[in-house]
Every structure is written in C-alpha cells, then in structure tokens.
N, C-alpha and C positions, 0 to 999 in steps of 0.2 A: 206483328205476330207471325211467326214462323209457321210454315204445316207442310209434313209433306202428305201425296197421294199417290195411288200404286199407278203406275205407269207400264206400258210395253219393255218388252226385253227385247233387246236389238235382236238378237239372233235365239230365241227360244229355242229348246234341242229336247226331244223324249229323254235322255239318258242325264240334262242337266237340270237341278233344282233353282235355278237365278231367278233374284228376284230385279226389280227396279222400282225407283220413287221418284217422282220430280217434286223440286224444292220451288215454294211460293212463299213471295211476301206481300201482304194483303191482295193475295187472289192473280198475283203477278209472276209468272215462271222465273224464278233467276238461276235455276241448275239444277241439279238432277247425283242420284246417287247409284253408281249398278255393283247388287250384292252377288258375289259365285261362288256356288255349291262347292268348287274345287277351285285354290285360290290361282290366277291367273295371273299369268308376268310376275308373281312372288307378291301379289295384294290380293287379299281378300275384297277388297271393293273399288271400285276407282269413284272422286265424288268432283262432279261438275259444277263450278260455280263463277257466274260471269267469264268465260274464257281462259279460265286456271282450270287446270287437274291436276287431284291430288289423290296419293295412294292411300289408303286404310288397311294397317297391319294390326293381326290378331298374336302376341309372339307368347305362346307359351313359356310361362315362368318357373313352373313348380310341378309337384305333380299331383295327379287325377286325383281328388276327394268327394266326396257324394254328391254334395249337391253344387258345386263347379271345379275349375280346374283353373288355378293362379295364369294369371296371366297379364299383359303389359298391353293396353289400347292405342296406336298412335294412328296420326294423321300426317302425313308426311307430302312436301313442298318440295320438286326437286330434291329427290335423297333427302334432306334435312327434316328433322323432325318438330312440326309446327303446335301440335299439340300432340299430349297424351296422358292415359290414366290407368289406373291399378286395377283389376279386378279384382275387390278384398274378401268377398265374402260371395255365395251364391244370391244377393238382393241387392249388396253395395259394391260401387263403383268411387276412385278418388282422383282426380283429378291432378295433374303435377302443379305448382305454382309458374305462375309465367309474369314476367316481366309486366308489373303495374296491376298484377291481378294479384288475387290471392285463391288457396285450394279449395274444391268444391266437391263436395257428397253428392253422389248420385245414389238414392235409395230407391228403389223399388215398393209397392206397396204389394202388401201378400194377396190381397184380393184385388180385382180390378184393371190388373197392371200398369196403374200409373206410376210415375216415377217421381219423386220429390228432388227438388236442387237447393241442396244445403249447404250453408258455409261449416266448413269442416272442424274450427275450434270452439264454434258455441251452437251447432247445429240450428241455425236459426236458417226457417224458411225463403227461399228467396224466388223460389217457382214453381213450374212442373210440367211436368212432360206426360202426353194422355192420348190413350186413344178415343178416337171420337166415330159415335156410329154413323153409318150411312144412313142416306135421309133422303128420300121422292120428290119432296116438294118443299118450297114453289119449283126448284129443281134439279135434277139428280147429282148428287156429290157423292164419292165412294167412302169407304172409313178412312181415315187421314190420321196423322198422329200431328201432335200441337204443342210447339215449348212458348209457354206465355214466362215471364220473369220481370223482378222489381228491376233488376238490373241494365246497364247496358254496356250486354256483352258485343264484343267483336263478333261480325255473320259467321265467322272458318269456326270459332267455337260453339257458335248455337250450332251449326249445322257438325259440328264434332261428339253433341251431346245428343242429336237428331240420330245422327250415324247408333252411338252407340246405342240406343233404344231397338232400334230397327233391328243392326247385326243380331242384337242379343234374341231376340222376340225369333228370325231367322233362322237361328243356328237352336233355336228350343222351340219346335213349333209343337202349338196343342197348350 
C-alpha cells in the first residue's frame, strides 16, 4: 500500500505556498513529491523516486469553466512523457492508455474527498484513493493520503495517481 505524508519544504519562503509529501511503502520512505505555488524550471512538481526525478506538468487545454479549467496531467522522464491524464470534468480525471495497460477513471467523491479508480469502459471499481485522519496513539502519524487497488499497477503510476490527488487537493485548498 502506497501513503504519502506531509513532509518539510526544502527551502520554505513567507511569499511561497509549496507544499512537500514523502512517498512510503509499507511504512518504508522510497521518495518524495515537492508541490510549487509558482511552477519552477517549467514543472509544477518535481517527484522523487528511488534516485529518478521526474517533472509534473499542469498544461492547460481549454478554457476557464466554473467548476475546473480543461487541462492535460503529465508526469514526465527526461522530457519524455511517462504518464498522463485528461482533466474531464471538475470530479473526473482519465487516464491515457499505456502500453499493457488499459484507461482509468479517476472520480472524485462529492463528500469526503476520496477518489475512486475505475476502469473507464464498464466503470468498474478497482481502488481508491483517501485521506486518512491523523491519529496520537499508540503513535503520532500525521493525515496521509492512501491509494489501496485490486491491481498491480507499475510505482511511477500509483505515485502519478498519488501526484494527482495531492496537486488537485493543492491548487483547491478548503
């Protein structure tokens, strides 16, 4: 199981909003994701994993509608782009098909903020993505978000569907 938790900002600034998460696999640090207020080097996030980095681009598609604004999610490998998804609606997110996969619904739930991961032509459940409360005892953990699935996705993906949970939650806070 995948979780990330809120982590230190390298360089915190009064005038910057950045956030940071480090990525755990069963309670095990493998990487880390850092969000900026204003996108830097031309990414919105740069995401650590085992000694790769990869950029996370936001690229607007369309234009400004009430409740989101179209746009294109990638995760990108040396320039080349490793994953990415549609922003279709202000709740749902779709996933591009990749090689040996097939596409995947990212829904949103109206209350709660969890996110459900569904396969896109028969929407059948296959996950979900959650925030989880922080908790005292037996000992302190902070609120963490958590992609549990039937599947077994490649890490750059769960942590691409991690990213987009985060960014989105980020850039709409409240």
């Amino acid at each position: 199981m995948l979780t990330l938790q809120p982590a230190a900002v390298p360089r915190p600034s009064f005038w910057s909003r950045d956030a940071a998460y480090k990525i755990t696999r069963d309670e095990t640090e493998i990487g880390r994701i850092d969000l900026f207020a204003s996108p830097r080097e031309n990414a919105d996030a740069h995401i650590h994993i085992q000694r790769r980095t990869f950029e996370a681009h936001i690229l607007i598609t369309g234009r400004s509608r009430w409740a989101h604004v179209p746009s294109r999610w990638v995760m990108r490998l040396e320039g080349q782009d490793l994953h990415s998804a549609v922003w279709e609606s202000g709740k749902t997110w779709v996933t591009d098909a990749e090689e040996g996969s097939e596409r995947l619904r990212l829904r949103r739930s109206t209350f709660g903020g969890s996110i459900a991961i569904e396969r896109e032509h028969d929407q059948t459940q296959l996950g979900d993505i959650k925030w989880l409360r922080a908790r005292l005892v037996p000992r302190p953990i902070p609120r963490r978000l958590e992609l549990a699935t039937s599947l077994g996705l490649p890490e750059t993906l769960e942590v691409f569907l991690l990213w987009i949970a985060v960014a989105d939650d980020f850039r709409n806070p409240g």
